[in-house]
N, C-alpha and C positions, 0 to 999 in steps of 0.2 A: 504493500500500500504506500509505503514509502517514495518507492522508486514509480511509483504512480504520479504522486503526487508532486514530486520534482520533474518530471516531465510534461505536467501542466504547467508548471513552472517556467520552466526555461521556456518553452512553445516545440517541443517535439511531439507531444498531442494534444492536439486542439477539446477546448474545454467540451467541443457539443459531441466531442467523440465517447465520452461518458454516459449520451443519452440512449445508449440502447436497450435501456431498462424499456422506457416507454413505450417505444414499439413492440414489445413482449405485452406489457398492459393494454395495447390498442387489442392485441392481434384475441386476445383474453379476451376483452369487453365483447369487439364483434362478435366469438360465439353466444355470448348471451342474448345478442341482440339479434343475430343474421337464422342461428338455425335453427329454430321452431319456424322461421317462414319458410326458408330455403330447404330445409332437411341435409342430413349429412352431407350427401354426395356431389349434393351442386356446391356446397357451401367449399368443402372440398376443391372442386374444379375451379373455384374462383383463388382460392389461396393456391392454390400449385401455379395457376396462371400468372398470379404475381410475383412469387418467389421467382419463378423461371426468367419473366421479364426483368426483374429485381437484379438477378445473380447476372444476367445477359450486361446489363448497363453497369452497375457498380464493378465489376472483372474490368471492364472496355475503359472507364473513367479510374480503376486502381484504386479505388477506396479499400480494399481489403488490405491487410497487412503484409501480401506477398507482393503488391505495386500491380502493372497493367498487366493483365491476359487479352491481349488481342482474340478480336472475334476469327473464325477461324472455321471452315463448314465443317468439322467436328461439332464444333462445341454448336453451333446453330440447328445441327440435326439433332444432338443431342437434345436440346433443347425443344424442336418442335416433337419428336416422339414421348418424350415426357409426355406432353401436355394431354398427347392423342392417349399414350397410355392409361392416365387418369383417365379423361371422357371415356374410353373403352370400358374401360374395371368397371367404370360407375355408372356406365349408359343404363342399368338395368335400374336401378333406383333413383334417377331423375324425373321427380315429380313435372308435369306439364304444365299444370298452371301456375307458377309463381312470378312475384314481379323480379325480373328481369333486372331491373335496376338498381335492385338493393345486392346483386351482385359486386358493385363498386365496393363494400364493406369488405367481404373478406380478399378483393383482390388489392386493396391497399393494405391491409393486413399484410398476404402476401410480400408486398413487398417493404411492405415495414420490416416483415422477416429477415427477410433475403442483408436489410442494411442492418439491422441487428447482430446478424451473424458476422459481417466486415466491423461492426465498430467494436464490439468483443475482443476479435483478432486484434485490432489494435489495441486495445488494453492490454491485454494478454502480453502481447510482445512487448508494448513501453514498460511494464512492470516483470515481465519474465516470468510472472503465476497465472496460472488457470484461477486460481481460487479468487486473489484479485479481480478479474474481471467478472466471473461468476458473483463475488459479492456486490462488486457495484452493481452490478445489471439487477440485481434481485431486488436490493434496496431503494434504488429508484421503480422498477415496477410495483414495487410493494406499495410503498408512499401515491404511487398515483390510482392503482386499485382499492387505497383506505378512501382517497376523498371521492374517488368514484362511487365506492360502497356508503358513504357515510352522505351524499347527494342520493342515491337512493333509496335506503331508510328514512329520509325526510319527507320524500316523497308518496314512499307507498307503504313504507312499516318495516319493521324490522321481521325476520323471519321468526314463528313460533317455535319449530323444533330442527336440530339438524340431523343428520345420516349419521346414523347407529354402526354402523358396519365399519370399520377398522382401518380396511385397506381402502375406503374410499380418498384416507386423507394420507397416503404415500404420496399423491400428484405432485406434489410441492419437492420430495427429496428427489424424485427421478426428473425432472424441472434442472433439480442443480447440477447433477452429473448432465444432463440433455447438454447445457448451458457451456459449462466445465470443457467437455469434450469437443463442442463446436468452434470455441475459444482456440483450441491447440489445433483443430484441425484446417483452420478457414485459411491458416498462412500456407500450408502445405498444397492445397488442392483446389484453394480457390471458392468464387462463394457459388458460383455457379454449380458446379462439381459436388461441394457442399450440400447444395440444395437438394439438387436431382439424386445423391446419395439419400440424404432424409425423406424423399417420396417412395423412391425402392422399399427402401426398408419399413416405411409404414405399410407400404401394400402387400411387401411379404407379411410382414405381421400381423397383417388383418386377414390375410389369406390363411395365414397358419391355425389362425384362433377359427377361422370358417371349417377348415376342415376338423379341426383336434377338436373344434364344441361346439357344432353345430345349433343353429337356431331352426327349432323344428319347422316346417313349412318354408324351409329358404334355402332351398340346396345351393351349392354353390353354382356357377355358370359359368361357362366356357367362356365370356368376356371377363370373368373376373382370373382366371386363369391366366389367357392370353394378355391382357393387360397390366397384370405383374410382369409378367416375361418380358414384355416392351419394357417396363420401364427398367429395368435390368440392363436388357440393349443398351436404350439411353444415358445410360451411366458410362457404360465402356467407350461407348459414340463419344461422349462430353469429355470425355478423359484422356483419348486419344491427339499427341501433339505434333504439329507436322514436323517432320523431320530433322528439317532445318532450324527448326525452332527449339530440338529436346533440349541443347546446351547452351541455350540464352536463358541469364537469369532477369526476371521480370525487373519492369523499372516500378521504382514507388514516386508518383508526383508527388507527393505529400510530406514525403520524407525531407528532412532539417540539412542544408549541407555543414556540415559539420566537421570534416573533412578537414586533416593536416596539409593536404596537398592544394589548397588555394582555391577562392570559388567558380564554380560552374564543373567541379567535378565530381563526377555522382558515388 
């Protein structure tokens, strides 16, 4: 936290690079808001849409902590199979009549994500701890889901009883490893990459949990199958670098020169 905070200091990270708590709190509020209209699966389609777009422009502008990833038609294919992968998994539980336009909620979510994940990485690496930026990030989304929750209690009342069940309130410590892990991995792979990783692995996971505990009456279906596999594809597609490019290391615009050897040298 130290070394966090001296580098606010000098200006090798910029103060609003500490706000990626809030977009964690945005991306939290719109499910409250977005999916009892939307239902999962569109709600869904709209937040993969914006991480994708998110992870596309913040990689291209170098906001992550590994500097610019040039676009690249890996990373562009990668990226539009993602998206088709979702709509595929999900084609089968998208509700038809809903308004369309409350879709903007979670695909700015989305991409609140996506800059969450790059301002993390830059904690992370100005301080050297995962736990560092895991704390910040919690502690400002926390602060802003208290005044959000304490606006509406004012509003419409406070809740009479909560969930009895135990494991409902793990969500918070698997949050911090979520958080933790994204932190160390956004320099490495980029946020892009990042992203399209964390949609794979939710649709395996919800594929695993469909097959290993079935919900009676909802067998699984061949789009949900096949749309994991895509997005799987899309990971390898996004990850692949062109050749010429495997031993250039990324520039960071962002980065301080600081440099012994006099400036304009990176």
């Amino acid at each position: 936290m130290g070394r966090m905070r001296d580098a606010v200091r000098t200006g090798r990270l910029a103060w609003w690079m500490l706000l990626g708590g809030a977009a964690g709190a945005w991306f939290v509020a719109t499910q409250g808001i977005a999916v009892g209209v939307l239902g999962v699966a569109l709600f869904t389609v709209g937040i993969v849409a914006g991480q994708t777009l998110g992870g596309v422009v913040f990689d291209a502008l170098g906001l992550g902590p590994g500097g610019r990833r040039p676009l690249s038609a890996n990373r562009v294919a990668g990226a539009v199979l993602a998206l088709a992968a979702v709509v595929w998994a999900l084609s089968a539980q998208v509700a038809g009549e809903v308004p369309l336009w409350l879709l903007v909620l979670p695909f700015t979510a989305g991409i609140g994500a996506a800059w969450q994940q790059a301002m993390n990485g830059r904690v992370r690496t100005a301080s050297s701890s995962a736990f560092a930026a895991t704390l910040t990030n919690f502690a400002l989304g926390t602060s802003v889901l208290v005044a959000v929750m304490l606006v509406h209690a004012a509003s419409v009342g406070w809740p009479t009883e909560f969930p009895s069940e135990p494991w409902l309130y793990a969500g918070g410590a698997i949050g911090c490893v979520f958080i933790a892990a994204q932190a160390v991995l956004v320099r490495r792979v980029g946020v892009l990459v990042l992203s399209l990783g964390l949609v794979a692995g939710q649709l395996s996971a919800a594929l695993a949990i469909d097959l290993l505990l079935p919900t009676p009456g909802r067998p699984v279906g061949f789009a949900t199958i096949a749309g994991t596999v895509l997005a799987l594809v899309a990971v390898v597609f996004a990850s692949l670098r062109p050749r010429a490019a495997r031993h250039v290391a990324p520039v960071d615009p962002l980065a301080a020169d600081s440099g012994a050897d006099g400036p304009g040298r990176p």
